[in-house]
N, C-alpha and C positions, 0 to 999 in steps of 0.2 A: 504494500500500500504506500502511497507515496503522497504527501502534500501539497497543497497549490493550488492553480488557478483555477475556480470551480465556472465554469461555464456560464455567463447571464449573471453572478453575484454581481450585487447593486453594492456602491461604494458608498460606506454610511458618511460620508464627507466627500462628495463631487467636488471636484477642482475648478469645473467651471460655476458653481455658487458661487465663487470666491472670487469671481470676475469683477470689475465695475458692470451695470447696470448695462450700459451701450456695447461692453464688450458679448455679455450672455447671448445677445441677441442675434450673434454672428451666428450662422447653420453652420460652418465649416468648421470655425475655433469648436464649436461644439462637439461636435464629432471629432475633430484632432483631440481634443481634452479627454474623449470616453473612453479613449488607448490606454492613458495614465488612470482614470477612476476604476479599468480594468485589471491594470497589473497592479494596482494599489490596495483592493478589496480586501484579497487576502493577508497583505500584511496589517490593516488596520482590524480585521476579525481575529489574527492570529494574535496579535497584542492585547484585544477586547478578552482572547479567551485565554492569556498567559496562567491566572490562576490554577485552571484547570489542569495546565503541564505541569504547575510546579508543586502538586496538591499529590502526595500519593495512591490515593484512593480515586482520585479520579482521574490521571495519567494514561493516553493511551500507553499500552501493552508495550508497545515498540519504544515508548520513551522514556519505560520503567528503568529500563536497565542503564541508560544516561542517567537519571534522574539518580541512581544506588551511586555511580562513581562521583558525582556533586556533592555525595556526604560520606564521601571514604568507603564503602561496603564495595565487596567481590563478589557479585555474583556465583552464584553456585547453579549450574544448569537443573540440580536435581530438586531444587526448590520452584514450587506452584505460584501461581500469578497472585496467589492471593497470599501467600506467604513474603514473596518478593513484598508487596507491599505494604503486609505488616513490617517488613523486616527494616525497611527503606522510612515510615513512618516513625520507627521506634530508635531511628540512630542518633536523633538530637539528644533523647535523654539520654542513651548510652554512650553518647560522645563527654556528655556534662560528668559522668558518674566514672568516665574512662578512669582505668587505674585502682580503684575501690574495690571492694568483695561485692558490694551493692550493683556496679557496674560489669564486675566480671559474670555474675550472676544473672541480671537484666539481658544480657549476651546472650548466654547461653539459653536462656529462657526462649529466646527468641526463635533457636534453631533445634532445642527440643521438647519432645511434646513429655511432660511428665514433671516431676519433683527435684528439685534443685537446691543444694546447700553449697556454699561456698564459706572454707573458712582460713584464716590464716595466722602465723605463732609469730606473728609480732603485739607490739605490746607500748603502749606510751607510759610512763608513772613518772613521778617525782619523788624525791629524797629532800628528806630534810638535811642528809649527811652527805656532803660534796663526794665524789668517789662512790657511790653506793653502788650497790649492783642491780644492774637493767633486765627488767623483764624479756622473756622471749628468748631464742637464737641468734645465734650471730649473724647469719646466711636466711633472710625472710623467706618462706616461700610460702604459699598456695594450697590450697587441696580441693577440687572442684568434685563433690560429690554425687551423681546423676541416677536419679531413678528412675526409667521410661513408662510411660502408662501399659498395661497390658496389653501386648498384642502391636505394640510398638518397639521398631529397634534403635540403636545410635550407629551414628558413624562415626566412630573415636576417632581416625585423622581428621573429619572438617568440626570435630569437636575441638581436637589437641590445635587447632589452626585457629579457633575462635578463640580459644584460650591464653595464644602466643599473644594475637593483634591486640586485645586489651588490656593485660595484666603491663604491669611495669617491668619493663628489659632485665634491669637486676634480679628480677624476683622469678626462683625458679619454679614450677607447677608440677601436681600431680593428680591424675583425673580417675577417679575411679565410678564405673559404673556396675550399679546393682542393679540385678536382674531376682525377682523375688518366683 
């Protein structure tokens, strides 16, 4: 399917309205102007309907998957039209929470269907005694815990690849999924 000049569309802004008064009246300027109020149609409807490309839910098909690279997401070909565009809807808050367990989780949530725990052995505190000893591991890492709904599977690489792109580069992971 391709975009463009739809046949007979009427330009919601004619070039020659915008004539002086004595000029509109000319038969030929008229007809010369209907050239440009015809190549012009579609980009003043395409601008009228920008919302609608940059709105996930309502994006044609074909512009879903521009519309994923616009906010960082890879498409995955094994994901449904309607999952692209929860997935593509839901990366602003996953981009805010990027790095977080909240965020690693909101992720993963996104690409499976079932229960999801994300937790990690770091630790903030305070000392009243300068030198005190610091909560947690020296080396932070991750542990994404995944439980599929019944009768549903995972794909642990585009799992273990969800889990790279958002977690913090220092911070190393480990995914484990139960199957009950």
């Amino acid at each position: 399917m391709m975009r463009g000049v739809i046949a007979g569309q009427p330009s919601p802004f004619p070039v020659a309205h915008r004539l002086p008064g004595v000029l509109q009246e000319d038969e030929f300027l008229g007809r010369f102007l209907g050239a440009f109020d015809e190549a012009l149609a579609p980009l003043f409807l395409s601008l009228d309907g920008l919302g609608a490309y940059v709105d996930p839910q309502l994006a044609p098909t074909d512009f879903l998957d521009w519309l994923a690279q616009w906010v960082g997401i890879e498409v995955d070909e094994a994901w449904t039209v309607a999952q692209r565009r929860e997935i593509v809807a839901g990366a602003v808050a996953v981009h805010a929470r990027r790095g977080t367990t909240a965020g690693i989780a909101g992720a993963v949530r996104l690409i499976v269907d079932g229960e999801v725990e994300v937790t990690d052995n770091g630790g903030d505190a305070w000392s009243a005694e300068p030198g005190g000893a610091l909560p947690g591991r020296a080396r932070p890492r991750v542990t994404v815990r995944v439980r599929p709904r019944p009768g549903t599977s995972v794909d642990e690489a585009r799992l273990d690849a969800v889990v790279t792109a958002v977690k913090p580069a220092h911070v190393t992971h480990r995914i484990r999924v139960v199957n009950d």
